[in-house]
N, C-alpha and C positions, 0 to 999 in steps of 0.2 A: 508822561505824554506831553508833547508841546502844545493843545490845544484845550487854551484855559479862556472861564469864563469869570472875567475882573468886575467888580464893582468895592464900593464898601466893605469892608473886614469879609472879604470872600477871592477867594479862589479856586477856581471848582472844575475839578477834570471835565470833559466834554464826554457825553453818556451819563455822566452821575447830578442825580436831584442832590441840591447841599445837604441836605439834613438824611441823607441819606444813600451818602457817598459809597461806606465802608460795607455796606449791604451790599452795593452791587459787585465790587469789589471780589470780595466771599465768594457769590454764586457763580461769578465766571472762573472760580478757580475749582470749584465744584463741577458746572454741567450735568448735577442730576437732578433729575424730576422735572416739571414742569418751568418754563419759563415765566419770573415772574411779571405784573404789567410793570408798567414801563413809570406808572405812579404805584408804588404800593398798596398804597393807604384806600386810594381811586377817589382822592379829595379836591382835586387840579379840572376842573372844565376846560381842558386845553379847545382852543378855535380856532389857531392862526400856525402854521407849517410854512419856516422857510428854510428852503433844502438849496445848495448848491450843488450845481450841477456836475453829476460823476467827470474822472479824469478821461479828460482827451486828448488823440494825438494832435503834435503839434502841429502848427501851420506850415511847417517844412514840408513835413509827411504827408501832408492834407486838408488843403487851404479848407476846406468845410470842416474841419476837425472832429469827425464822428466824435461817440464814445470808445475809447479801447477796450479791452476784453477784460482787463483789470476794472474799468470804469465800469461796465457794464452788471459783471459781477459783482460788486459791492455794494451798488443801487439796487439789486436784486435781492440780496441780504437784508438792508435794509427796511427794504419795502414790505419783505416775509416779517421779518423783528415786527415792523405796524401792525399787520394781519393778529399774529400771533398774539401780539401783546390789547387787539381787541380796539383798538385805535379805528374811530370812525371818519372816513373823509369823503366828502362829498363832489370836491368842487379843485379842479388843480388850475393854477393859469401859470403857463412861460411864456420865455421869450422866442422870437423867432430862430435861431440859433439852434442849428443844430443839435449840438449837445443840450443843448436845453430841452429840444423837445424828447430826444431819446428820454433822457432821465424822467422827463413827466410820464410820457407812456408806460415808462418803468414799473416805476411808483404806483401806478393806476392799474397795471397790469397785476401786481403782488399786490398794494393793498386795498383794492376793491374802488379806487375813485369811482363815481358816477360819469363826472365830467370833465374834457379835458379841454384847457380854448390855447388858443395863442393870445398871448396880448402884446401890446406895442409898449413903451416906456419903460421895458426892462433889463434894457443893456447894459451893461457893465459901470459905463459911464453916465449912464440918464440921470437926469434929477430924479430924488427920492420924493419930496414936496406930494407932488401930485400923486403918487401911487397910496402916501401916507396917508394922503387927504381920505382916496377912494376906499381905502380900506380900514380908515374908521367909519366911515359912512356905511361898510358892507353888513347886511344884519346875520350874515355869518360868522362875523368877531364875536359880537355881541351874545352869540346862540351858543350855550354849551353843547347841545345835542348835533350842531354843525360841523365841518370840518374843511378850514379851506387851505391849500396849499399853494404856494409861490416858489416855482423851480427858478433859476435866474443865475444872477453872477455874483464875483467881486470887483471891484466896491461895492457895487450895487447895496447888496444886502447887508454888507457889514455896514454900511453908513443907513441904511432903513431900519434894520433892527434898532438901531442907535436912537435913531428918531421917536420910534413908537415907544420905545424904554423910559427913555431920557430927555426928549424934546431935543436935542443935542445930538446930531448929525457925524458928530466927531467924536462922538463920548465913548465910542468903541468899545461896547460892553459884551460882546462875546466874542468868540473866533470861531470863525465858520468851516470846515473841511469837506472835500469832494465827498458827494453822497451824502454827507450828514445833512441832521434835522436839528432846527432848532424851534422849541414847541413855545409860542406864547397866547398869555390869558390876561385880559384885564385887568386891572387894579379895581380895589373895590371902590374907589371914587368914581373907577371909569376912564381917568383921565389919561392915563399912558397904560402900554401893555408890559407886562413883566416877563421873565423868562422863568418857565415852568421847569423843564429839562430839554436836555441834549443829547443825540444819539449819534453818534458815531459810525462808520461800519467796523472798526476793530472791535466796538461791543456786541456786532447784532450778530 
């Protein structure tokens, strides 16, 4: 699969926890019995969900670029994989964009969000600075029993993610795909968030 997540002596498919790659591996070649969560262990206080937004048509096709039907289904998938695997979310904010908001309703729709906002600052190209700022101040990162989601774009999220990881904007520590989730949690200092896992919709 071309969608890997780089750091230090890692390399790690996009769906699979590192220490627990070859597990997931296995069960998708299986498909019986119960699905399992999406942490095995259930050791990860995941807080923070940043999902880019399902595939849309293009601006050729349609300057507002809906979701396509392929887009639409996959965030669907998805959002069932969260339900299923027992994934609590509380709180989702996107951007104004179209496809952005389709995917949040999505996601909200399949896995039970509470709340959906629009928010301003999440464009493609926005500064990340301030979202990062806001969202370590939110006491929903902070809250293992919380669950907030950020639907949005690229760069966007691949340069945020970067930031809350790494302090480093350009440190490009995962790779994001249409639909997919990338789940992060705290460090125990506090000081940056780490990447817990990643889900794909070829996994869900």
């Amino acid at each position: 699969r071309d969608a890997r997540r780089e750091g230090p002596g890692r390399n790690v498919t996009l769906g699979e926890t590192p220490a627990r790659a070859h597990r997931v591996r296995r069960w998708e070649g299986r498909r019986r019995g119960p699905r399992p969560p999406l942490d095995p262990e259930g050791a990860i206080p995941v807080t923070l969900y940043l999902v880019q937004h399902g595939v849309a048509a293009p601006e050729s096709e349609d300057p507002a670029r809906p979701l396509t039907s392929a887009g639409r289904a996959e965030a669907e998938r998805v959002a069932a994989r969260l339900r299923a695997a027992g994934v609590h979310l509380d709180r989702c904010l996107h951007s104004d964009k179209l496809r952005a908001r389709q995917t949040a309703e999505i996601v909200a729709a399949g896995a039970g969000v509470e709340t959906v906002e629009e928010r301003a600052g999440l464009h493609p190209s926005d500064p990340v600075a301030p979202v990062a700022a806001e969202l370590r101040a939110d006491p929903a990162v902070a809250d293992p029993e919380a669950g907030l989601v950020v639907v949005g774009h690229l760069p966007f999220l691949d340069r945020l993610a970067s930031l809350l990881v790494t302090g480093d904007e350009g440190a490009a520590v995962v790779r994001f795909r249409n639909a997919g989730v990338v789940a992060l949690v705290p460090t125990p200092d506090g000081a940056h968030l780490s990447v817990a896992w990643v889900l794909v919709p070829d996994l869900a």
